[in-house]
C-alpha positions in Angstrom: 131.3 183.9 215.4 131.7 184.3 219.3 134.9 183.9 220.6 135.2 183.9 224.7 138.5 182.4 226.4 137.8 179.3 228.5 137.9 179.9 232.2 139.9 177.5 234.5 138.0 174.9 235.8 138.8 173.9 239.2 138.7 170.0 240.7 138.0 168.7 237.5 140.1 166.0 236.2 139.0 163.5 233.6 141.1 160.0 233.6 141.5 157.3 231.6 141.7 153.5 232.1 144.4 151.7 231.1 144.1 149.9 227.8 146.1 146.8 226.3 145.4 148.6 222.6 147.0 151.7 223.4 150.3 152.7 224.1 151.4 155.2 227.1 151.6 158.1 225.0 148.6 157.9 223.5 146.7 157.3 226.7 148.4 160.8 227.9 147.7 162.5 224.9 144.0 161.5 225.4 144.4 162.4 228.8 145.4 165.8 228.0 142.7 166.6 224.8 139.9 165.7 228.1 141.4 168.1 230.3 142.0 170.8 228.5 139.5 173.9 228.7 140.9 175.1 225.4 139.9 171.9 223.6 136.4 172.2 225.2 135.7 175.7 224.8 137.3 175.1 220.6 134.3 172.4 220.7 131.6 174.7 222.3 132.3 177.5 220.3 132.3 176.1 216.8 136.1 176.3 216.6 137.7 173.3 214.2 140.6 173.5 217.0 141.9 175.1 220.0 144.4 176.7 218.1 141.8 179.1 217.0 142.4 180.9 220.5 145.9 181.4 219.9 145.4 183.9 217.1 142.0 185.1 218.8 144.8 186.5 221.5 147.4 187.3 219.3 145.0 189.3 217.9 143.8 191.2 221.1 147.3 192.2 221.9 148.9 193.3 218.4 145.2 194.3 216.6 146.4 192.0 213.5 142.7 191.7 211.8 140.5 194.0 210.8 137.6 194.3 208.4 138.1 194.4 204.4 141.9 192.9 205.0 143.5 190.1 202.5 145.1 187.3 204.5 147.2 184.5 203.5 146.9 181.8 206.0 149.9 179.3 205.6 149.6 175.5 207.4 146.3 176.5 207.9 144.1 173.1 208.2 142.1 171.8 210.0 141.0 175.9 209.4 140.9 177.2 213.0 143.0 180.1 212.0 141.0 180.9 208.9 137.4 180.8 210.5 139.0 183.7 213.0 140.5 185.7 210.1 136.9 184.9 208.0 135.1 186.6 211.4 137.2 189.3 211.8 137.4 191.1 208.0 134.3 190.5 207.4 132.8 190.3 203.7 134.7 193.2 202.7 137.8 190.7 203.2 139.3 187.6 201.6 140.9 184.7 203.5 142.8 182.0 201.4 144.2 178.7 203.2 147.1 176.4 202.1 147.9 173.4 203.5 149.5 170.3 202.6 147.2 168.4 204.3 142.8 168.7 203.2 140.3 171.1 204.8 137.0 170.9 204.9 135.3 173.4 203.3 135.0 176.8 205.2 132.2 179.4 203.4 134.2 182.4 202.4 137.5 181.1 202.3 139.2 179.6 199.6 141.6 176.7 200.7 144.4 175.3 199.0 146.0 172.0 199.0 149.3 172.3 198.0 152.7 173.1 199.3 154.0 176.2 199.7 157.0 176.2 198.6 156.0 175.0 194.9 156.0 178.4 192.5 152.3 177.4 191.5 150.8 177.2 194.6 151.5 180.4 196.2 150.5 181.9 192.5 147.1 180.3 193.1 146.5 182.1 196.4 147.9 185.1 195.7 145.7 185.3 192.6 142.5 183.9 194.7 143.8 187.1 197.2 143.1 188.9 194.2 145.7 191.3 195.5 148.3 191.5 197.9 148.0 190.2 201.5 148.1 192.6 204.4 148.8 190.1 206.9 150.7 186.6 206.2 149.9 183.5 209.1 152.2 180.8 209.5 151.0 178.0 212.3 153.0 175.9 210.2 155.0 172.6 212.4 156.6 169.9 210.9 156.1 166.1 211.8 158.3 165.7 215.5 161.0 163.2 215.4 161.7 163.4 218.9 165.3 165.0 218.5 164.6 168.4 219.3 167.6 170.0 217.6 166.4 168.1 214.2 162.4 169.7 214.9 164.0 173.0 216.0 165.6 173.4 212.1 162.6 171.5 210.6 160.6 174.2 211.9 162.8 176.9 211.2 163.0 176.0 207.7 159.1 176.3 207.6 158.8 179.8 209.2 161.9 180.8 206.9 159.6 179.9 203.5 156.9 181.7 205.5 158.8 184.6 205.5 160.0 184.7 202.2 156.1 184.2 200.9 155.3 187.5 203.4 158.5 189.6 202.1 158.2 188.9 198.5 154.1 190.2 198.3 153.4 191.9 201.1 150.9 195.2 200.8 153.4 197.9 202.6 152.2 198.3 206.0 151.3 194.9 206.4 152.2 191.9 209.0 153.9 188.7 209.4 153.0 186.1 211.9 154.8 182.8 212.6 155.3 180.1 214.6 159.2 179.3 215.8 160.6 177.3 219.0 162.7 178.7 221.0 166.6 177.6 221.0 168.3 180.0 218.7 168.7 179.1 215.1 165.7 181.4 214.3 167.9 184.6 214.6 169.3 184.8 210.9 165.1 184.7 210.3 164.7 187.6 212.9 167.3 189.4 211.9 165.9 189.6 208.2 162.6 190.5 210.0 163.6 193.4 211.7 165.1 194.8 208.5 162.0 194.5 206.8 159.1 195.9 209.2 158.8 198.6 212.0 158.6 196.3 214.7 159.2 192.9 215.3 158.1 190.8 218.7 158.1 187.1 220.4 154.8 186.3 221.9 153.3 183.6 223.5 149.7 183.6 223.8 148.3 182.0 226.8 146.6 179.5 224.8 149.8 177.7 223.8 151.0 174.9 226.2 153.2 176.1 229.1 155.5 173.0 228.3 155.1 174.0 224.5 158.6 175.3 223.4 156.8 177.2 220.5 156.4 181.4 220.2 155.3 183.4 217.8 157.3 186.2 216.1 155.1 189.2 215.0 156.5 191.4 212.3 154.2 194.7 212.1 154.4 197.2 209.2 156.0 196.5 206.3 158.3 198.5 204.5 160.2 196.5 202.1 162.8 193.8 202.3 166.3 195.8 202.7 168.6 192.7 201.4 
């Protein structure tokens, strides 16, 4: 599958008139979707969203995929992740998605509803895996509420089962990427982290939102879980 970033484009602004049926904040989340050259270019390029380029750079700056790998993509509809781990290993790899929520079907991925945290599920996909993963995603967010302290733990809690999938089955060597927002109660998860693998990073790839308070933490090389 291609993958090129969207350029900038300049002077171009698509607006919306105002309408008695929907409410401000639907009218500027509209409003954003038609302006944003990630949303586009995930529409041109085949990509089921446009948080497809978010790994696609992730990947350019850490070299997470590779052909033949076993990846365990976690939160993973509507399947933009998984289509750019299916490109990237290749037949010789195996991709498997859980989510809660459905996903269409994606040839050469096998996608799970389910939820994570339920013994049987992760069984299912590490079996469909067929061995362990060498790299565990998590673009896993919870529902907002609006009280930012209460989605900062909400997500927390999501990349902390994330990370207890990845350190339980792991293949040595292997990596851990997740989704956090900053503000501070993610450092009992980093610390863990940093015990388990070589190195350990926060990145923000350019294709998250500026005014997004989300980062990803990038555990590379796996050598066991010292706790």
């Amino acid at each position: 599958m291609r993958s090129t970033p969207p350029g900038r484009s300049r002077g171009l602004h698509v607006g919306l008139r105002r309408s008695r049926r929907r409410d401000p904040s639907s009218t500027r989340w509209l409003t954003r979707q038609l302006n944003d050259p990630y949303v586009r270019a995930a529409k041109a390029q085949g990509f089921r969203s446009r948080a497809a380029f978010k790994l696609l750079e992730l990947d350019a700056r850490f070299q997470l995929l590779r052909p033949g790998l076993r990846v365990l993509d976690l939160g993973a509809a509507p399947g933009g992740w998984t289509q750019v781990a299916l490109a990237r290993v290749g037949s010789s790899g195996r991709v498997v998605g859980v989510d809660l929520l459905p996903i269409d079907p994606l040839p050469g991925a096998v996608l799970i509803r389910g939820d994570l945290t339920e013994p049987e599920v992760l069984s299912r996909a590490l079996a469909e895996l067929g061995g362990p993963p060498d790299l565990v995603l998590s673009d896993m967010a919870p529902n907002t509420t609006g009280h930012a302290a209460t989605d900062h733990l909400r997500i927390v809690a999501l990349a902390e089962a994330a990370a207890e999938a990845a350190l339980a089955h792991l293949a040595p060597g292997g990596a851990f990427v997740c989704k956090v927002f900053q503000g501070g109660a993610e450092r009992a998860l980093l610390e863990l982290l940093k015990r388990a693998f070589a190195s350990v990073r926060h990145a923000k790839p350019p294709a998250s939102r500026k005014e997004s308070a989300e980062t990803y933490l990038v555990a590379q090389g796996f050598r066991g879980r010292a706790d």
